[in-house]
N, C-alpha and C positions, 0 to 999 in steps of 0.2 A: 571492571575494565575501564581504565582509561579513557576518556572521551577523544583523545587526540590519538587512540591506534586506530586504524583502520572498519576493524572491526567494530569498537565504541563509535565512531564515527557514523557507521551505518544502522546502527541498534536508534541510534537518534532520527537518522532521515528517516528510517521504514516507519518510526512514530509518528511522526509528522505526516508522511504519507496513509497512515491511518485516518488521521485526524483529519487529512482531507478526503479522503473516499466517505467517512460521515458526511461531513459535512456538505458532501457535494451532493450524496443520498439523499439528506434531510431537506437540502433544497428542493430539490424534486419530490418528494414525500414519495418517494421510494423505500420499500420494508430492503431489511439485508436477504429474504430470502429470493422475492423477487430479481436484483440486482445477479444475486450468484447465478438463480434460474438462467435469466437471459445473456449472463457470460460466458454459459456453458462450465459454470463451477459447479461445486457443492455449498451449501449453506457455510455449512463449517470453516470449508476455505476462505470463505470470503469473510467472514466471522474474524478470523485469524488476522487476514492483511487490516483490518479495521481496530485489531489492537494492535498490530505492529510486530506480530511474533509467531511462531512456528509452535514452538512447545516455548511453556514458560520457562523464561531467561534465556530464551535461544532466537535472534531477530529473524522476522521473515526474509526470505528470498524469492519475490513472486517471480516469474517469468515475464520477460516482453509479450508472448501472447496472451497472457493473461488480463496483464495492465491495458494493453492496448485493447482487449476486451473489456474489458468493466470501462473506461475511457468513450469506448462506442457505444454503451449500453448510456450513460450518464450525459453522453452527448455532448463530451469536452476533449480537448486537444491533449497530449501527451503535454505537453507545455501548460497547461491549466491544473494537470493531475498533479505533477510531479514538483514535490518540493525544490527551491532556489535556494541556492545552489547548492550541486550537485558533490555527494561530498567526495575526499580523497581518500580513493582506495588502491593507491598505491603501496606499497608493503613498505613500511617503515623502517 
C-alpha cells in the first residue's frame, strides 16, 4: 500500500509509536509484561502495539483508553507518547 493513502500513512505512525512504547519501556527497565499488567492489558496486546500491528500486515488500532493507559503506567504525557506529527487520515 502506498504510503501517501491513508491507511499507508497510519501503518507507519502505529510503527513508530511502537518504537516509542519500547523505548520508553526500556528506559524505565520495565519488562512488556509488567507494563500490559498495570494498563489493564494482556501481555499479547501490548506485545502487538510495540510492533505496530494487529495481525501480520494489518496495523494496530489501539484505543484512546488504552494509550492513555500505558502513557499512565510509563509516566508520560500523551504528547511524549504519541509520534509528531500526527498523520492524514482523511479519505483520499
Amino acid at each position: 500500500m502506498s504510503k501517501n493513502t491513508p491507511l499507508g500513512s497510519w501503518n507507519n505512525y502505529v510503527k513508530e509509536l511502537g518504537l516509542n512504547l519500547q523505548r520508553l519501556r526500556l528506559e524505565r527497565n520495565l519488562t512488556q509484561e509488567r507494563v500490559a499488567y498495570d494498563a489493564g492489558l494482556s501481555r499479547y496486546t501490548y506485545q502487538k502495539f510495540e510492533k505496530g500491528e494487529s495481525m501480520p500486515g494489518t496495523p494496530a488500532n489501539p484505543s484512546l483508553h488504552n494509550i492513555m493507559a500505558i502513557a499512565q503506567v510509563l509516566g508520560v504525557s500523551l504528547e511524549e507518547l504519541l509520534p509528531s506529527p500526527w498523520p492524514d487520515l482523511r479519505a483520499k
